[in-house]
Structures are given as C-alpha cells and as structure tokens.
C-alpha positions in Angstrom: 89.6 117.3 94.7 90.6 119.1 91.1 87.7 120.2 89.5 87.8 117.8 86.6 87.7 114.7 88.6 84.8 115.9 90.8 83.0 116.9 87.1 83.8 112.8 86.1 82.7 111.8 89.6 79.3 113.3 89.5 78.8 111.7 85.7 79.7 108.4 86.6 76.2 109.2 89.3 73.6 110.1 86.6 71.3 107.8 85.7 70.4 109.8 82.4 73.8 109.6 81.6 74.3 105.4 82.4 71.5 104.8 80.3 71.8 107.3 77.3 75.9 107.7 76.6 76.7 103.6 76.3 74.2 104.0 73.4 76.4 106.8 71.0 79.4 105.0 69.0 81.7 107.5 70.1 81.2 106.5 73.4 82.2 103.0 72.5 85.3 104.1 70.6 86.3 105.9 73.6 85.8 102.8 76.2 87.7 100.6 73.8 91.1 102.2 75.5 89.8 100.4 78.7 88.5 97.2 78.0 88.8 95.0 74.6 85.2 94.1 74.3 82.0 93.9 76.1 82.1 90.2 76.0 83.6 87.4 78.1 85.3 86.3 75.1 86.9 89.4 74.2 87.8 89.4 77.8 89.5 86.3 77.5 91.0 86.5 74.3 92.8 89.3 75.8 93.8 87.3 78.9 95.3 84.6 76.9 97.4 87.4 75.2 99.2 89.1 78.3 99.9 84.9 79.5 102.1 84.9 76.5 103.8 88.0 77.8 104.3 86.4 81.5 101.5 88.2 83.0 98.5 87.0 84.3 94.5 88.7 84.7 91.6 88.6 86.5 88.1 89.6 84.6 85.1 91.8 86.2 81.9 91.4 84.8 80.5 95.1 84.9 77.8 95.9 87.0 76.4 97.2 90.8 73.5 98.0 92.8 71.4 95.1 91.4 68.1 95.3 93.2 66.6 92.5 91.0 67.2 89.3 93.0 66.9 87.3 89.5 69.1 89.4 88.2 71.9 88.9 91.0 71.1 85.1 90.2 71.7 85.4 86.7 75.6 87.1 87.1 76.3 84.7 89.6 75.9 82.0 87.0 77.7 83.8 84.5 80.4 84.1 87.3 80.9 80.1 87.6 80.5 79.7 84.1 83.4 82.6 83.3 85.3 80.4 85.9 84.6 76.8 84.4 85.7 78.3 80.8 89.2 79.6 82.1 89.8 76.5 83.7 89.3 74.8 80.1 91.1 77.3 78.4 94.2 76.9 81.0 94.4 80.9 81.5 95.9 82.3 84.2 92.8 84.4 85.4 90.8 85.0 87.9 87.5 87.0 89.1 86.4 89.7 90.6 83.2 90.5 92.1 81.1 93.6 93.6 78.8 92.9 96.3 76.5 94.9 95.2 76.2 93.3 92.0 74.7 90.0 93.7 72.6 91.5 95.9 74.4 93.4 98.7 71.6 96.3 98.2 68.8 93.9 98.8 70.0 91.9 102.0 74.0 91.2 102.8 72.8 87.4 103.2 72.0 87.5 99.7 75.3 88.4 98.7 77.1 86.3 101.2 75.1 83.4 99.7 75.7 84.2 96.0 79.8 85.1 96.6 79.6 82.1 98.4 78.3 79.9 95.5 81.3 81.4 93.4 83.8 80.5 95.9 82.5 76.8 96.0 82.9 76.7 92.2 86.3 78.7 92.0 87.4 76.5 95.2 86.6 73.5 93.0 88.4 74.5 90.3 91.9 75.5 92.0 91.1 79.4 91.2 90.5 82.6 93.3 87.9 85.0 93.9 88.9 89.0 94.7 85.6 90.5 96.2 85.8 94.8 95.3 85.3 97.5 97.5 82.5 99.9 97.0 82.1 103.2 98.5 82.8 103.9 101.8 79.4 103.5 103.0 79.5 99.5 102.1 83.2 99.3 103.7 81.6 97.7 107.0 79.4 95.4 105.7 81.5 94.5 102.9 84.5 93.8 105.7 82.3 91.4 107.2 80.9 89.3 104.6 84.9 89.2 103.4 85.2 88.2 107.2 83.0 85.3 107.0 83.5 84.1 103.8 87.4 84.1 104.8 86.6 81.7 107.4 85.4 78.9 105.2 87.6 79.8 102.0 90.9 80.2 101.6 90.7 81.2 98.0 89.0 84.8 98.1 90.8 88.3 98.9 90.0 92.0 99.1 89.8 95.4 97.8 91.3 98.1 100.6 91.3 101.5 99.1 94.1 104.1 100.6 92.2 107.0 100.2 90.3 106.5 103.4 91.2 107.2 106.5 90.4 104.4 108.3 92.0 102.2 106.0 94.9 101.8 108.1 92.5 100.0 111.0 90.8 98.1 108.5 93.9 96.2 107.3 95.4 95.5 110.7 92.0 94.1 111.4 92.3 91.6 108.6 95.7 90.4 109.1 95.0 87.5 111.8 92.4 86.1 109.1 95.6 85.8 106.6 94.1 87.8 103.8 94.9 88.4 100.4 94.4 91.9 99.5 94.4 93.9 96.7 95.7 98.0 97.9 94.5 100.1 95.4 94.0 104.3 96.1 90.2 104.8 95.6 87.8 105.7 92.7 84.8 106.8 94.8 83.7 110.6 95.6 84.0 111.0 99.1 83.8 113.7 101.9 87.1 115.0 103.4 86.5 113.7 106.7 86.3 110.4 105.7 88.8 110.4 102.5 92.4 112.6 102.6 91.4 115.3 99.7 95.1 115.5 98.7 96.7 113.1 96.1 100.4 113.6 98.3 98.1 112.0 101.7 96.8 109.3 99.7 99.9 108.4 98.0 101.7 108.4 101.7 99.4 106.0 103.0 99.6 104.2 100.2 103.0 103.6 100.9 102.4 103.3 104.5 99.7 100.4 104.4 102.2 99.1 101.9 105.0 98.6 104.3 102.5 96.8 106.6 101.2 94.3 104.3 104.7 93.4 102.9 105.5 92.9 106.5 103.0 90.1 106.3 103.9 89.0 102.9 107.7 88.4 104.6 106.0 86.2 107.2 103.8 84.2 104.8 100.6 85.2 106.4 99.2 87.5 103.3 98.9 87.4 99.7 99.4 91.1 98.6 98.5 93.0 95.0 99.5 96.5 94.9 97.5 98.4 92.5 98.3 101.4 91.0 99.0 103.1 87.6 101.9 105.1 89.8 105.4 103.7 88.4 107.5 106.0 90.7 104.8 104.8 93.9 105.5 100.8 92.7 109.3 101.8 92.7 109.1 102.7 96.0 107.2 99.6 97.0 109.4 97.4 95.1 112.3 99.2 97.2 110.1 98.8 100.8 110.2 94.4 99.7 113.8 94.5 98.9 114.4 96.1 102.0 112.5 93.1 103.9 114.6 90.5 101.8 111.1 89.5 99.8 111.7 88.5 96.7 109.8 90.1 93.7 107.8 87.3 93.0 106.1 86.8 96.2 103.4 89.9 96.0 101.9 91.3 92.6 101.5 94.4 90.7 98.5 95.0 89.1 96.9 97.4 86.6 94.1 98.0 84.4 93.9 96.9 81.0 95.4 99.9 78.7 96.7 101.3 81.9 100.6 101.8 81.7 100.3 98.2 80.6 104.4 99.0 79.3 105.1 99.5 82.2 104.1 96.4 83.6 105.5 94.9 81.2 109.0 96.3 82.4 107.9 94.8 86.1 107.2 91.7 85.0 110.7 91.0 82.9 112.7 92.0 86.4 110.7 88.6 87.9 107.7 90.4 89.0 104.4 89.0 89.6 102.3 91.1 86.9 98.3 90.8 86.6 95.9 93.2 84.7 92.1 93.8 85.4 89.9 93.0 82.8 86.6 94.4 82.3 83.8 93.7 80.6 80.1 93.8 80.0 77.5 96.6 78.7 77.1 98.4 82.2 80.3 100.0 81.4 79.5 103.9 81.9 79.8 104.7 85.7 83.0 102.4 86.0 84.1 104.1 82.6 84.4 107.7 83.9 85.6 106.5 87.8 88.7 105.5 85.4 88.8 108.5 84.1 88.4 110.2 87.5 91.7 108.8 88.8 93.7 109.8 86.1 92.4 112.7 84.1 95.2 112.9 81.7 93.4 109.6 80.1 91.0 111.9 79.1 93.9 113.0 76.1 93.8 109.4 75.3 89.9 108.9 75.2 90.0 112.1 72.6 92.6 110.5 70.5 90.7 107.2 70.5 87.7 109.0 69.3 89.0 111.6 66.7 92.2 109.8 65.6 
C-alpha cells in the first residue's frame, strides 16, 4: 500500500480530524469536487441533471457507526422520505445504505429491521435499495442480513469489494439468491492476509469476479453494476459481455460524482447503462479522504479546487 493512501487511510480514522476539518471552508471547497451539496436537494438537483444526459444515480446519505438507536431512526426516515421525493420528482435514482448507519454496531436485528423498513417503502414505490459494504470485519454479518432481506425483497442489492480475498467465495455464494451486486475494488485499510496489497491483484480479480457475474447477467439470474473509475478495466469488461453475446444495456457502469464522470458519459452514448453515486450529508470527512485514498492523483484536483 503506497505511502500516501495509507497516510489518507489513517485520516479518514481520526476522530479529531472528523469533527474539526468539516468545520474550515477550505475543507468545503475541496469536498465540493465530490459531491454538489450537503443537502438532499443538491443531491437531487444534480440527479435530475445526469437524467437529461441519459444517465441515471443513486444518493447516499453520509454517515456510519451510529450507536444512537434514535439516531439510526431518524436516517431511516430521511431514507423513505429521500425515496417518496424521487418518486414525485420522476428521477431515475435510487439509495444506498450502510448498515452501520442504522444500527448494525448496536444489534444486526436493528439494522435488519430498519433496512427492512426502507425496502417496504422503496418496494412500494417501484425503486431499489443497494445496501454498502463496510470493512472487512462487517463482511459476514453484512452477507447475512443481505441474505435475509433478499429472501423477502427482490428490490435490494450489494456491495462486493475485489480487494479481498475471499471475495471470490462470497459471490458464488450469492448467486442462487439471484443478486444484484454492485463490484467495486475497496476503500478500506486492510491487512495483507485478508486484502491483495497490490493494485495489478486487485484489478485481476476485479476482472475475474467480473467474468463470473456477467456469466449470470447472460442467464438472467443477476443484476450487475461494475464500479470503477478504471476506463481501460471497464473496457475490458465491456469486451468480457461482448464476448457472452450480452448486450450493453443489460449490466451498468457506475462511478462517483466528479469521478471520470466524461467518461461515462462516452459509455453511456455507445447504449450503456450509466449511473453515478451521489453523496451527501455533513458527515462527509472519513468517506471524503477514503475517495481520496483510491485515487491519490484527486488529491491535484482537491488543490486546484481550493487554490484555483
């Protein structure tokens, strides 16, 4: 791991840090890159603008390890409300959620219960629900509540990061349950022997789980959203469906927002399926420098932001 991320890593960790930097206005100039606006509506606003360009979102309200049961309460209502006001608005957009957000530090019921509540809501109103993966630690339980909320939902799919080793098992474990998941590489600091150290390993099983899920894309028995910032990776994906006879439009590629957003753009005008992550809320500052983690070079970009 270069030195730089690992330096990023351990920021995104400090609670002096979480609670002091947000406060600065450079540090808000700088996050603007990322995300258009701590609130939903700027959120939204932004959503409504990539639908124009044939590309759809999903929103994240920022936020994890809440230990306040209230509190978990309280962002699951803003959850179904965020829902009920794109289904008003007619975006295309849907959510994502962190367990640990609703309550997966407290008890996994708790956050089973809460997810669950969103799901009802989104289920209701013909949307969908991705549920993120934390660090590796929360992989198990989090594969389980996916597990059983799968079971009762059809509307609801997963984060499976590439960098871990056992990702490989994981996903072959979900297939029967007809998943959608979302392949990203990872964000997370982790020990070797749990997470290959080398960008080339991760970017090889990237492409590896990649050829599986597609496999299952081609037999209607997955919905798949490759996620990565990696144009020359996607082009290799792109080549691994074309192989298989799938056509572009029946998987996605996802970014960030501000993320090679251009060159989604390029995906999306060849009849790709094209949807951008949308973050927003004041709890911005550990997510903040994980982006910056996986892509150090957005550090040039942050700088310009802030002096230009």
């Amino acid at each position: 791991m270069g030195l730089v991320r690992t330096v990023l890593l351990q920021a995104s960790k400090n609670q002096w840090m979480r609670k002091r930097l947000p406060q600065f206005g450079f540090a808000k100039r700088a996050v603007k890159r990322f995300m258009p606006g701590e609130d939903v509506d700027s959120a939204l606003r932004a959503a409504h603008k990539l639908q124009s360009e044939g590309i759809g979102a999903f929103v994240t309200y920022l936020g994890e390890n809440v230990r306040d049961v209230n509190e978990t309460r309280r962002v699951t209502r803003q959850y179904c409300d965020v829902l009920e006001t794109i289904q008003a608005s007619g975006i295309d957009c849907e959510i994502s959620v962190k367990p640990t957000q609703v309550g997966h530090d407290i008890s996994t019921e708790l956050s089973y219960e809460n997810i669950k509540t969103i799901l009802k809501t989104a289920s209701r109103l013909g949307n969908y629900v991705w549920i993120d993966m934390e660090e590796s630690d929360y992989v198990d339980t989090t594969l389980e509540l996916y597990s059983r909320l799968r079971r009762d939902f059809g509307n609801v799919g997963i984060c499976l990061q590439c960098y871990l080793r056992r990702t490989g098992n994981d996903l072959k474990a979900l297939l029967p349950l007809q998943p959608g998941i979302r392949l990203v590489k990872g964000a997370y600091r982790e020990p070797s022997d749990r997470a290959f150290p080398r960008k080339k390993d991760v970017d090889d099983n990237f492409l590896e789980l990649s050829a599986v899920l597609l496999d299952a894309v081609r037999k209607k028995n997955a919905r798949a959203g490759f996620a990565t910032h990696d144009e020359k990776l996607l082009g290799k994906v792109v080549n691994l469906a074309r192989d298989r006879y799938i056509p572009d439009d029946s998987y996605e590629i996802q970014m960030l927002y501000g993320i090679c957003n251009a060159a989604l753009r390029k995906f999306a005008g060849t009849g790709h399926r094209g949807r951008i992550l949308i973050s927003y809320g004041p709890a911005w500052f550990p997510w903040y420098m994980r982006r910056l983690a996986e892509r150090p070079a957005n550090i040039l970009f942050v700088l310009r932001n802030v002096f230009g």
